[in-house]
C-alpha positions as CSV (number, residue, x, y, z in Angstrom):
1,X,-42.8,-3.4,-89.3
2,X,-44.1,-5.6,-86.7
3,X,-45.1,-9.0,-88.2
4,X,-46.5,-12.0,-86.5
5,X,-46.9,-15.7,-87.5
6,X,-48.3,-18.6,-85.7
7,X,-45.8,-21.0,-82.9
8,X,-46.6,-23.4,-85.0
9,X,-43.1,-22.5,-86.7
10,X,-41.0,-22.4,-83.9
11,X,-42.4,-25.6,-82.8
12,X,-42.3,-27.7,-86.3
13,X,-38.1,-26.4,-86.5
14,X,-37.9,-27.4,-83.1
15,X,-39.4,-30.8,-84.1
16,X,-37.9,-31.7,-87.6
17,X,-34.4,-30.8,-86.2
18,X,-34.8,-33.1,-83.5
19,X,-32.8,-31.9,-80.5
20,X,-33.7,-33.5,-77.2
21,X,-35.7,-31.7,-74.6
22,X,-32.9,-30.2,-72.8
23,X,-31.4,-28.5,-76.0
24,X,-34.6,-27.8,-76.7
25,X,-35.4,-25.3,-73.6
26,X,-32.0,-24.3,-74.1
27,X,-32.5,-22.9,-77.6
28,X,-35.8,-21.3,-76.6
29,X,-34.9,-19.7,-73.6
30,X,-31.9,-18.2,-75.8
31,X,-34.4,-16.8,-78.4
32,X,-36.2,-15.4,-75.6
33,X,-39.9,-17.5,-76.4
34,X,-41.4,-18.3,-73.5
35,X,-41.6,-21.9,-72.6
36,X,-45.6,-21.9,-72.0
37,X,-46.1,-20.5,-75.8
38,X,-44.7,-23.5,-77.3
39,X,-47.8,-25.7,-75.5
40,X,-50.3,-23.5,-77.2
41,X,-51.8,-24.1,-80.9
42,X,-53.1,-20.8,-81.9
43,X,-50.8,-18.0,-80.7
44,X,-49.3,-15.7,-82.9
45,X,-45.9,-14.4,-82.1
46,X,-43.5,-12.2,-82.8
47,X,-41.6,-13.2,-86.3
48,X,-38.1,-12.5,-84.8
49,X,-38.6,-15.4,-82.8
50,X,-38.0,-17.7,-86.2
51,X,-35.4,-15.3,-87.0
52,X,-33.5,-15.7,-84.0
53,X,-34.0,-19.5,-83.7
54,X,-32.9,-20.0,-87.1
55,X,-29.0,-18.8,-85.9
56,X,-29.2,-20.8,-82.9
57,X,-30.3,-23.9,-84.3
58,X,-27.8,-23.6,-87.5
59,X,-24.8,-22.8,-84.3
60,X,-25.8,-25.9,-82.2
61,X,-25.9,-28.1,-84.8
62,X,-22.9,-27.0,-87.3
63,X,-25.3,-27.5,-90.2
64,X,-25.6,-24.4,-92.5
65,X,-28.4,-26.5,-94.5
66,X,-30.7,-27.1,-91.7
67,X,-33.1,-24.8,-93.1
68,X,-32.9,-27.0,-96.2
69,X,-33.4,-30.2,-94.5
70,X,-36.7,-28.6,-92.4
71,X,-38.3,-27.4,-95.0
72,X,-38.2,-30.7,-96.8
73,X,-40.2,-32.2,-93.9
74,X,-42.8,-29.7,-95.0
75,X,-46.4,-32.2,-95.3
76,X,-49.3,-32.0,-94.7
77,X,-50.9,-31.4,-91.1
78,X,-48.8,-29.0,-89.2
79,X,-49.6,-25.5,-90.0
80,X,-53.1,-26.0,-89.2
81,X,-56.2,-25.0,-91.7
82,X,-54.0,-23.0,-94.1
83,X,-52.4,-26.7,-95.1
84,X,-55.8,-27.9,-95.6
85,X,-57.0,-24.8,-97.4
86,X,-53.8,-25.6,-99.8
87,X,-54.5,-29.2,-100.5
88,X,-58.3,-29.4,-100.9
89,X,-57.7,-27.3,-104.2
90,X,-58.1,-28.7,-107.5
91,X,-54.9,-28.2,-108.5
92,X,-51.5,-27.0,-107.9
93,X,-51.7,-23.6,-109.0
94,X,-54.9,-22.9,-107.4
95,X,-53.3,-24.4,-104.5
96,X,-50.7,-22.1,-104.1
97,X,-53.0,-19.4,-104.8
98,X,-54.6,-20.2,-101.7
99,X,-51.5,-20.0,-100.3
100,X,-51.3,-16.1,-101.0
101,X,-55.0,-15.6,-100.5
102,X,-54.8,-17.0,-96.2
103,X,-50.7,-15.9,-95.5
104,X,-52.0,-14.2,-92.4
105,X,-53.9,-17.0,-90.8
106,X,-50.2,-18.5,-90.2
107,X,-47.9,-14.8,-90.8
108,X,-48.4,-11.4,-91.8
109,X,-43.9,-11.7,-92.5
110,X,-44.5,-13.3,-95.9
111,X,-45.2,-11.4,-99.3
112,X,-46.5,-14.3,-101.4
113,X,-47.2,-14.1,-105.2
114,X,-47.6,-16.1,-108.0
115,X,-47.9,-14.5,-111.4
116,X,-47.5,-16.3,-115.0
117,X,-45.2,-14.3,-116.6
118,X,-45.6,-16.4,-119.8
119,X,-47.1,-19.0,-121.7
120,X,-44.0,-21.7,-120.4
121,X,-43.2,-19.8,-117.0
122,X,-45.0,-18.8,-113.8
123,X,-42.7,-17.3,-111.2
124,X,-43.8,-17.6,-107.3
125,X,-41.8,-14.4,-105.4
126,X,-41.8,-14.8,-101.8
127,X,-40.9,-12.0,-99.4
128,X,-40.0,-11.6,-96.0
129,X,-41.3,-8.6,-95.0
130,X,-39.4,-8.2,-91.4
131,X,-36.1,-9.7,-90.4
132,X,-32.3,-9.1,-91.1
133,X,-29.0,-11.0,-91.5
134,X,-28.7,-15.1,-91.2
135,X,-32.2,-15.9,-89.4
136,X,-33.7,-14.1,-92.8
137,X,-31.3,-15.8,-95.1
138,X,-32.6,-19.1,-93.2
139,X,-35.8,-18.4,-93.0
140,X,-35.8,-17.6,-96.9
141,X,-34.4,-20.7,-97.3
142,X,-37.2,-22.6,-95.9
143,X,-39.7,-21.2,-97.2
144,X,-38.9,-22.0,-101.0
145,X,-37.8,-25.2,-99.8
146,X,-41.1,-26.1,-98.1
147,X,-43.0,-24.4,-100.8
148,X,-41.7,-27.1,-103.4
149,X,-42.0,-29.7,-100.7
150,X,-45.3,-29.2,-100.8
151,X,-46.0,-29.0,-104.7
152,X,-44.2,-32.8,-104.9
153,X,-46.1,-34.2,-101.7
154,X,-49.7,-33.0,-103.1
155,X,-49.2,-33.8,-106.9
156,X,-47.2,-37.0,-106.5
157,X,-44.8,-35.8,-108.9
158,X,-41.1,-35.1,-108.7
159,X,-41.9,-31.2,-109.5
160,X,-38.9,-29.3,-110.5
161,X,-38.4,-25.8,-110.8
162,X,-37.0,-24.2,-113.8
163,X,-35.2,-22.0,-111.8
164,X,-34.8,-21.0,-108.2
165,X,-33.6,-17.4,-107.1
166,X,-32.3,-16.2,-103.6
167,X,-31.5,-12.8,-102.8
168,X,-28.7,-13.6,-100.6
169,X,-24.8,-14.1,-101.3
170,X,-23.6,-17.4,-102.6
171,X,-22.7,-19.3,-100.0
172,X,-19.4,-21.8,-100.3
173,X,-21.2,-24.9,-101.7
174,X,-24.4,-24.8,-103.1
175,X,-24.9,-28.8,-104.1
176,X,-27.7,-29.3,-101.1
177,X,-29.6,-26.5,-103.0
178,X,-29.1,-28.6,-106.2
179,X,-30.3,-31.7,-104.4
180,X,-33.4,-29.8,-102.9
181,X,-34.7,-28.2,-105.7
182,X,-33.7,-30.7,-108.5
183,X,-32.3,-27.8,-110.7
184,X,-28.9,-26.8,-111.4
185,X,-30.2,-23.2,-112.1
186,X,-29.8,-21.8,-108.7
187,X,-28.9,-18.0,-108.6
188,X,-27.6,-15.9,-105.7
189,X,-27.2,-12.6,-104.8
190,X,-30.9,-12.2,-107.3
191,X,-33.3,-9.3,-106.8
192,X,-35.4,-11.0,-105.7
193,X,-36.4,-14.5,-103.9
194,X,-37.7,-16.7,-106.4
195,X,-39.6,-19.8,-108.0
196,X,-39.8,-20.1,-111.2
197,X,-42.2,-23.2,-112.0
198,X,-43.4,-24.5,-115.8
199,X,-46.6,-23.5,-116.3
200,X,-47.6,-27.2,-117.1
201,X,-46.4,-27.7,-113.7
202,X,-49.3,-25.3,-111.5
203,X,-52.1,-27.3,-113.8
204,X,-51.2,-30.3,-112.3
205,X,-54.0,-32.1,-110.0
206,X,-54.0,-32.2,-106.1
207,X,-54.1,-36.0,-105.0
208,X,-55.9,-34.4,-101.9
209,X,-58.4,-32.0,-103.8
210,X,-61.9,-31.8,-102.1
211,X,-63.9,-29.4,-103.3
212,X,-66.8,-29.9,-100.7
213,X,-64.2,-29.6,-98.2
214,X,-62.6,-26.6,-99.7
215,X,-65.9,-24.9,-99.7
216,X,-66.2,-25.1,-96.1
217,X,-62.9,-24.6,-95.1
218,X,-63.4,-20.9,-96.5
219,X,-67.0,-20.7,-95.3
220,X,-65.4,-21.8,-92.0
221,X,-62.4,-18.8,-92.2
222,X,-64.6,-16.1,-93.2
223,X,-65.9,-16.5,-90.0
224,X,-62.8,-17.0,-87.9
225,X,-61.7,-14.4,-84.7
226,X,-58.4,-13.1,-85.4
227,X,-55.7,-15.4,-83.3
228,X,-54.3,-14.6,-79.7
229,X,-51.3,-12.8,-80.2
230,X,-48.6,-12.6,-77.6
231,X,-47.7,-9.4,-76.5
232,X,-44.5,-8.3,-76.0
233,X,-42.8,-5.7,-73.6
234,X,-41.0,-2.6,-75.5
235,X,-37.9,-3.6,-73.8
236,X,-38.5,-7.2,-75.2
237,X,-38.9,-5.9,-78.9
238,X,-35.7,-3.6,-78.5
239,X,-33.9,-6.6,-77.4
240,X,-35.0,-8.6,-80.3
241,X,-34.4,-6.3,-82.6
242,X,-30.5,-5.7,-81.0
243,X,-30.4,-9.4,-81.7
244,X,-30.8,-9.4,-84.7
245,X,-28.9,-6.2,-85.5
246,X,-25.9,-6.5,-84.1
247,X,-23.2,-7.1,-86.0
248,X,-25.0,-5.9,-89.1
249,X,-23.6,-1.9,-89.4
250,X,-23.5,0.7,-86.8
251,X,-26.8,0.1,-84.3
252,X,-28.3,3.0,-83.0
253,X,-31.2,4.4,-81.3
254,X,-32.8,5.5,-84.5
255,X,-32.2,2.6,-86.6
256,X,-33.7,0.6,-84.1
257,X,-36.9,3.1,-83.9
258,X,-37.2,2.9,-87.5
259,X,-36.8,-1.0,-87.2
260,X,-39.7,-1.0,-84.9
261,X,-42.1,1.9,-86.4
262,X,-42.0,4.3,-83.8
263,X,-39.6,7.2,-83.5
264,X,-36.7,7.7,-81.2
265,X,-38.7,10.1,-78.7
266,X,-41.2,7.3,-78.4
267,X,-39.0,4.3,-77.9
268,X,-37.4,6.4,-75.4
269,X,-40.3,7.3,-73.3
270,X,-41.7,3.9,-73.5
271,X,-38.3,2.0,-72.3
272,X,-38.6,4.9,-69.2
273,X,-42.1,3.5,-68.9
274,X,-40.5,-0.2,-68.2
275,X,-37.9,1.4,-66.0
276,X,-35.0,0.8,-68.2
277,X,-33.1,3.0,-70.8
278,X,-31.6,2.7,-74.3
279,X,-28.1,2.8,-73.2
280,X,-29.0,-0.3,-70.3
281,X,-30.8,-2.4,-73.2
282,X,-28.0,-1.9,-75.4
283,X,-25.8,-3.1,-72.9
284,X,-27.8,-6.0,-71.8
285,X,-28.1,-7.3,-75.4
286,X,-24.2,-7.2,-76.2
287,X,-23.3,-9.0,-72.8
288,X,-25.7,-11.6,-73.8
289,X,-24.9,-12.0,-77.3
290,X,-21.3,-11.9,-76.4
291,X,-22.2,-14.7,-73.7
292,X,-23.9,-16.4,-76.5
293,X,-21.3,-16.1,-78.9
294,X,-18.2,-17.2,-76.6
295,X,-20.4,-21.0,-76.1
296,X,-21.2,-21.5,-79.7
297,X,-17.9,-20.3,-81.1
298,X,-15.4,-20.6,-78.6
299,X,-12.8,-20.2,-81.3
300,X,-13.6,-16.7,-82.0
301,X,-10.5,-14.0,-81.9
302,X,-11.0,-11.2,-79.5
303,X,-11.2,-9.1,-82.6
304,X,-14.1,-11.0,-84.0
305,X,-15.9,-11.6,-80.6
306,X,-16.0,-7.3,-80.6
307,X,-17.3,-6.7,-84.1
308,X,-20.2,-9.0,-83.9
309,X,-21.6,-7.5,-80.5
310,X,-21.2,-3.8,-82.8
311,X,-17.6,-2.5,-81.1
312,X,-14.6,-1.3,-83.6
313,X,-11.9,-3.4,-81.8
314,X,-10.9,-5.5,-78.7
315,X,-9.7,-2.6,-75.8
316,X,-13.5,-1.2,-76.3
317,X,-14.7,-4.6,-75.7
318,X,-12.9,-5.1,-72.8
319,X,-13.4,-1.4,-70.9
320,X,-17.3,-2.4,-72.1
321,X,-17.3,-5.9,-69.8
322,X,-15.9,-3.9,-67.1
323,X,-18.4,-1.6,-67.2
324,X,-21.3,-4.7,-67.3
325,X,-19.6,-6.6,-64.4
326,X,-20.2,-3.0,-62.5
327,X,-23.9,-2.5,-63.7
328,X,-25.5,-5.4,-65.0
């Protein structure tokens, strides 16, 4: 599935973790977003770029809770009309039911829904519908994270979930997940990704509600063009998705069709289109994920260096980067 959201999410990590200029271009050029995008307000771009960005931030700066940390700096202002759609509600539950309702006018990645499943509990599930390994895990993170952030900053009150569920494993320490979400009731490895609030909780008033405002603001996006979207080369979306694949199972052709909706045929014709091949892009991706991996983790064993770029052991690693010195 090809989903989209707006720079604005590249741009507020970028900003809330606060690396330096130079780090900055660094990481961006890694992820493979163009420089230019990140001066522009309204694009919408590809969601693997968060996904990828999320693994290179967490790898420069040795903090597996960054996602935590950005996602508390979630206020108001920086995701455009959609915040404003959110806060001029009356209160928080019809807030976040906003939220759901205008998901695409900042990404069509998230599967939002909030649904009172009884008289003391409302659970908000939210979905990434796109995205694999760490970068999802991440970006999963975040989002409940900012999601809660957002309930405290627009009710005044120190909201606190009942519960909080994540679909990935449990990592070492969870204590920052404690600290974030003010509940020791925090489940991994769930079926789903989860906040459960108290119902008390969503009929809480909005310090910010306006209802005048509100009423234009969906006046005003009833009428709204859809957002520039930046298009991306085939051979750019294969390497995305080898990105983000690698290292997660066996990679091949077909899985990465499937991975990008169109069959193996198709992806085949099209990379001839852009004069390259699969076998080339496959190539390209592990000598620069491998590059990639040797900076950030210089400590890797040979053995692990050749299972994250998708090889069974070290001697097919090393007949592969004489093959890449040859032709790439």
């Amino acid at each position: 599935m090809d989903t989209v959201e707006s720079v604005s999410f590249p741009n507020f990590m970028l900003d809330q973790t606060g690396v330096d200029g130079a780090v900055r271009r660094q990481l961006t050029r890694a992820a493979e977003l163009p420089d230019w995008v990140l001066d522009t307000a309204d694009t919408m771009v590809s969601s693997n770029y968060q996904l990828r960005l999320w693994e290179l931030l967490e790898h420069e700066l040795a903090e597996p809770d960054i996602a935590l940390r950005v996602g508390a700096a979630n206020t108001l202002g920086h995701f455009g009309v959609h915040d404003y759609l959110f806060s001029s509600a009356s209160t928080l539950g019809e807030g976040l039911g906003r939220s759901e309702e205008y998901a695409d006018l900042i990404t069509t990645n998230v599967g939002f829904a909030v649904l009172g499943d009884s008289e003391e509990e409302a659970n908000a599930d939210i979905r990434l519908l796109n995205g694999l390994g760490r970068g999802r895990q991440l970006a999963t993170q975040f989002a409940l994270a900012a999601v809660v952030t957002r309930a405290r900053n627009a009710t005044g009150r120190n909201v606190a979930p009942i519960r909080i569920r994540f679909r990935q494993p449990a990592p070492r320490r969870h204590d920052r997940f404690v600290e974030m979400f003010g509940t020791r009731r925090v489940d991994f490895g769930a079926p789903t990704d989860q906040i459960t609030f108290r119902a008390s909780d969503l009929l809480l008033p909005l310090r910010t509600a306006d209802p005048v405002l509100a009423d234009i603001l969906r006046r005003y996006t009833a009428q709204l063009p859809p957002p520039p979207r930046l298009e991306v080369t085939w051979t750019g979306q294969v390497n995305q998705a080898l990105i983000l694949l690698l290292g997660d199972g066996r990679v091949t052709i077909d899985r990465v069709a499937r991975y990008l909706a169109t069959s193996r045929r198709s992806l085949q014709r099209r990379l001839a289109d852009e004069g390259t091949t699969w076998t080339r892009e496959l190539d390209r991706a592990r000598a620069a994920l491998l590059d990639q991996r040797v900076r950030l983790s210089p400590g890797d064993t040979q053995t692990a260096l050749a299972r994250r770029i998708g090889y069974a052991d070290p001697g097919t690693l090393r007949r592969a980067r004489h093959r890449w010195s040859a032709q790439l």
